[in-house]
Structures are given as structure tokens and as C-alpha cells.
N, C-alpha and C positions, 0 to 999 in steps of 0.2 A: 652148502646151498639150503640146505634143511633149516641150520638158525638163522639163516637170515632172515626166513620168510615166518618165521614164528612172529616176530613184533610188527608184523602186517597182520596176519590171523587176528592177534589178540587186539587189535585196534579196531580192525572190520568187528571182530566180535562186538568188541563194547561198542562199537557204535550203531548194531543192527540192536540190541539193549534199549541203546537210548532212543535210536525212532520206531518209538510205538506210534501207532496207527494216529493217536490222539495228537502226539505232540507234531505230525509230520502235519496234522489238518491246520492245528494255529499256525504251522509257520508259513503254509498255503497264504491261511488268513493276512496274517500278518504284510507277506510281499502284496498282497492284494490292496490292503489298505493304503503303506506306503506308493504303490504303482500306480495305481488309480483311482481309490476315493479320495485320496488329498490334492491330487491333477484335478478332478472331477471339480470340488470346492473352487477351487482358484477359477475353475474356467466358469463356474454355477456365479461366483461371487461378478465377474466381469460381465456379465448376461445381466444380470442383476441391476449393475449400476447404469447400465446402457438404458434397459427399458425404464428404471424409474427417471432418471434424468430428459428422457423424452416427455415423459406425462408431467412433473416439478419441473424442479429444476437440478441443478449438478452439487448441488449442495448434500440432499435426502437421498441423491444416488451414491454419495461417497459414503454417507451413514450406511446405509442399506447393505453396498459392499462391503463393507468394512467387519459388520455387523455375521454376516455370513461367514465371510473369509476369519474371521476370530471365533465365532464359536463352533463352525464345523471342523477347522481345526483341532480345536480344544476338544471334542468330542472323540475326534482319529486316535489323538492322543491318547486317550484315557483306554478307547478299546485296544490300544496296541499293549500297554500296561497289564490292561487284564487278562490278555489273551496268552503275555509272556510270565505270570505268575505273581504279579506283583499286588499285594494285599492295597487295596483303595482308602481302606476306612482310617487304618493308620496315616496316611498321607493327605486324606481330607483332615482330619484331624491337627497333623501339623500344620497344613497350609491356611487351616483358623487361625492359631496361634498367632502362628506369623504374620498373618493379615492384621491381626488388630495391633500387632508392635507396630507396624508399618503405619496403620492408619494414626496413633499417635504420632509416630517420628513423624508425617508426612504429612502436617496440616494445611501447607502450603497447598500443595497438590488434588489435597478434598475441597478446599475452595475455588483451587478452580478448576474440576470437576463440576461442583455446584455450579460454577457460574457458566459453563458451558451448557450446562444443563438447558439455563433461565436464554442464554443466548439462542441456540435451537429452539425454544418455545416463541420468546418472543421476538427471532428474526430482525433484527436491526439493518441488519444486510448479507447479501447471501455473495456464493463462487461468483468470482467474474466483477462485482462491484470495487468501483475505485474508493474507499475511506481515507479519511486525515486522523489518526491516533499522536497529538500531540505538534509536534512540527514534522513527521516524517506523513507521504504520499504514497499510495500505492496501492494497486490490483492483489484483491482478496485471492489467494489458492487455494488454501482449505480451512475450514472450520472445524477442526477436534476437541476431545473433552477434554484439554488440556491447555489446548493453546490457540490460536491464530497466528496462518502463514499468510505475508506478507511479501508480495514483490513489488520493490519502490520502482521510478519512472529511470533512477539512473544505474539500474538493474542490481541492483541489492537485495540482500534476503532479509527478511524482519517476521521474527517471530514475538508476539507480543501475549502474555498471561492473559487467561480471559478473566482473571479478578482484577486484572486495573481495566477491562473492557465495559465492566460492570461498572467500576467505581470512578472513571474517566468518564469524559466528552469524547464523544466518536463520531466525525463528520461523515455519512454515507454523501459522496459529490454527485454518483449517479445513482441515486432513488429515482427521481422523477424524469420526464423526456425532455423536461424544458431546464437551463437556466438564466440566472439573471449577470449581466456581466456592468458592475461598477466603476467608471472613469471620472476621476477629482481631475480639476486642470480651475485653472489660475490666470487670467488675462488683467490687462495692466488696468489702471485707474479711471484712463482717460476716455477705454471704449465705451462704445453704443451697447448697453445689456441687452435690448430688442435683437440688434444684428446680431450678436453673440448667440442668443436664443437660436434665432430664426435659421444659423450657419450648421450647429449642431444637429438639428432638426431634420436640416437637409442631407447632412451627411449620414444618420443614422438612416433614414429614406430611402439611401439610395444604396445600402451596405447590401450586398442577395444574404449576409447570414443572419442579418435583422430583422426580428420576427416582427409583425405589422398588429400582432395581437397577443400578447399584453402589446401595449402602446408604448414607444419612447417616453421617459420622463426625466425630462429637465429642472434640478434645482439650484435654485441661487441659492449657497448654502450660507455663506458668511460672509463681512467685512475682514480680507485677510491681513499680515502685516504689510504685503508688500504685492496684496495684488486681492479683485474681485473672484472669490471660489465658488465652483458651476460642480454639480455631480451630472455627468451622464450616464443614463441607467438605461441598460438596454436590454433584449430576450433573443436566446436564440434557443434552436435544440442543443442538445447536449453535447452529440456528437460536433458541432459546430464551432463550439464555446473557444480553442485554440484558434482557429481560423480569424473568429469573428473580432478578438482580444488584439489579435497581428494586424490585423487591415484596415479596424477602424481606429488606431491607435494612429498611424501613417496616413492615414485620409486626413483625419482631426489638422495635424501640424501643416499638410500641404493646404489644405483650405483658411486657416489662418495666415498663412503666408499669401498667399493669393489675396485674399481679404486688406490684408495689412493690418490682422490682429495681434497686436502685442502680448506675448508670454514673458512676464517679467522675471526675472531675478530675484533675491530674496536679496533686500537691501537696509541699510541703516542710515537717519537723521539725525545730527548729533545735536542735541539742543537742551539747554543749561537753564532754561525759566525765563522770566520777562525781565531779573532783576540785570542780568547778564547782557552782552553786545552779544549778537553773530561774528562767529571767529570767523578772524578776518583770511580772506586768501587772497593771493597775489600771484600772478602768471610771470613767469620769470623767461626772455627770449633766449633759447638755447647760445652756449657759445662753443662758438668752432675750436675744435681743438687746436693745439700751436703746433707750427710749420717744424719741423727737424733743423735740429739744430746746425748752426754754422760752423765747419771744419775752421779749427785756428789759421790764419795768413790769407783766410778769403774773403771776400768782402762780397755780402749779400748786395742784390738788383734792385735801384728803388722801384 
């Protein structure tokens, strides 16, 4: 019984050794850190994005957050480091080093940084706005120094580098509260351009998402191949803009139809000069097809 209990002793011994008063305080420290000032951040950084996104907008509350929740983080860190023995100057030291191979190898990523920069300075469009980057559409999510997230209309994810944001065209659709909505349409040769006017007129009058100010505007655009081109240019609010594009697009063709306005067809005249005849055509009267035939030994009815 006696050796058994000897490599108990000698364990309890060394380990009343190893907690001196000093190392039992960091390790205090230490669960305090991980237990509750890294809790504390996270919940400091969500408080954070709440009240600035009330006074801005949701854009400079995801920086703000972000901004906290990273470097009180970083800071937990470093004192959990120093409090378990771990020499700093050495480690800043390397983490130089290494930072500047990085910043070589990673030129891509210092531009666009940079260019996230220029983007949060000069706000092109913030969270929440719908942009056009190229031919894809979609509601902005977040704005980072690195990138832009992107959720398209047929629920896709698009993350786009903010160095081509910079160096691309990028349609904000909802910067302002109004837009303009453009309809091209085509009637045949032979209408009344007055009525034509006067039809469209009426119908954009009487849309409720057509706004009455800006004013409808009507233009006769061209002589087309195969038909008179009219642009209708209308205004609604923004939110409207689907609405306004679906009903007055259906209004247009039943009020033409009603009218008895012709939308032609895109058609061709074949014609050879003056030196030449018009090729001739000729109506040919269909012929009935022949009767089935006569079984052998029968003799068809006159």
C-alpha cells in the first residue's frame, strides 16, 4: 500500500512546485480572458454595428463591427501570449518578415485592398443597393477590403474583386428614388403618327405607376425597315419600376388592338433595279387529291 501511494506524493509534490502563487494568478487571468473578455468583444462588436447602422447606414456598421471584433480579438490574443510566457518581440519580429514576403507574393490582394479603400471613401453604393457589374444583377451584402458580396435576383452568390470595381463600369439601379423606364415599339407604315402619339399618351395617363412629373415623352425615333419607331419613356418610383414595365407593356398591345393599330413584322421586298421585270407570280388553284384506287374486276360509278 505504501508504494503505491508514493507516485501520488511525488506528483502532488511537484505540482504544489509548479503552482506558485504567480503562475496560479495568469492562469486566473488567462480562463478570464478566454471566458469573458473575448464573449464581451463579440457581444461589444454586435452593440457596435447596431447603433452605428441606426445613425449611417449598414455598410460603416459592418466596418465598425468588424473593426472591433478584429482588433479586440488581436489584443486577447497577444495578452494570453504574454501571460503564458511567450517572448513577443521575437514574434513581432518574425510576423515583419513574413509580412513583407506576403506583401510581395500578394500584389493582387494590396490592390484590392487599395481599391476598397477608394470604394468606402468614395461610396459608389452602399449594403442594400441593387448594382449591374458587367451582365450579372444583384443586391449588395457586404462591402470588405477585399472584395464585394453579391446576391443575384436568381439567388446566387457573386463575389466580385474591388480592383475590377475600380477599373469596371458599375451600375448603382437604386441610387436615386425615381427611374426612367424605355419602351421602342414599331407600328406599320400606313398609321396616323398623331393617333399613334395621342394612344400612347393616353395609356401612360392612365398607368397609377406613371409618374405625372417627369412628364411622359414620346419620340418618333426613325424610318424603320419594316415599320415606323416610337420610344416611350416613362417615370416611376423605383420601387414601382417591375410593376410599371409588366402593365404598361399589356396595356400598349390591348390599346393597339382595340385601335386597330398595326405592329408589323420585320419583312422583305425583293427587287432587282429598273433594268429588270417584277418577278412574275402566279396563283395556282389547289388540286384534290385522287380518289383510291380501283380493286382489279370492279368497275368504278360513273
Amino acid at each position: 500500500m505504501l508504494m503505491s501511494t508514493l507516485p501520488l506524493l511525488s506528483v502532488l509534490s511537484d505540482l504544489s512546485l509548479w503552482l506558485t502563487p504567480e503562475r496560479v494568478e495568469k492562469s486566473i487571468r488567462v480562463l478570464i480572458l478566454l471566458g469573458v473578455a473575448l464573449p464581451l468583444v463579440w457581444v461589444a462588436a454586435r452593440i457596435l454595428r447596431k447603433a452605428v447602422t441606426r445613425r449611417t447606414d449598414l455598410h460603416y456598421g459592418l466596418m465598425a463591427s468588424k473593426a472591433l471584433s478584429y482588433g479586440g480579438s488581436t489584443l486577447i490574443v497577444v495578452m494570453i501570449l504574454s501571460d503564458l510566457g511567450f517572448k513577443l518581440t521575437p514574434l513581432l519580429s518574425a510576423a515583419g518578415i513574413v509580412g513583407i514576403a506576403i506583401g510581395f507574393a500578394a500584389q493582387t490582394s494590396l490592390s484590392n485592398f487599395i481599391s476598397g479603400i477608394f470604394l468606402v471613401w468614395e461610396k459608389p453604393f452602399a449594403v442594400g443597393d441593387v448594382i449591374a457589374v458587367g451582365d450579372n444583377m444583384g443586391m449588395v451584402l457586404s462591402i470588405d477590403l477585399l472584395s464585394v458580396k453579391v446576391r443575384l435576383f436568381d439567388n446566387r452568390f457573386l463575389r466580385v474583386p474591388n480592383s475590377q470595381l475600380i477599373q469596371n463600369s458599375v451600375i448603382n439601379v437604386t441610387k436615386y428614388s425615381i427611374r426612367r423606364l424605355d419602351i421602342n415599339l414599331g407600328v406599320a407604315y400606313k398609321e396616323d403618327i398623331a393617333k399613334v402619339r395621342a394612344i400612347l399618351q393616353d395609356v401612360a395617363d392612365k398607368n397609377p405607376f406613371c409618374l405625372d412629373e417627369p412628364a411622359p415623352l414620346i419620340i418618333f425615333q426613325k424610318y424603320g425597315d419594316s415599320a415606323l419607331e416610337f420610344m416611350l419613356a416613362v417615370w416611376c418610383a423605383r420601387t414601382d419600376f417591375l410593376a410599371l414595365r409588366n402593365s404598361i407593356m399589356e396595356q400598349i398591345k390591348v390599346r393597339f388592338d382595340e385601335e386597330g393599330i398595326e405592329i408589323p413584322f420585320p419583312h422583305r421586298t425583293l427587287y432587282a433595279g429598273e433594268a429588270t421585270k417584277p418577278i412574275p407570280v402566279r396563283m395556282v388553284e389547289p388540286i384534290a387529291p385522287p380518289g383510291p384506287a380501283a380493286e382489279p374486276g370492279e368497275k368504278s360509278s360513273a
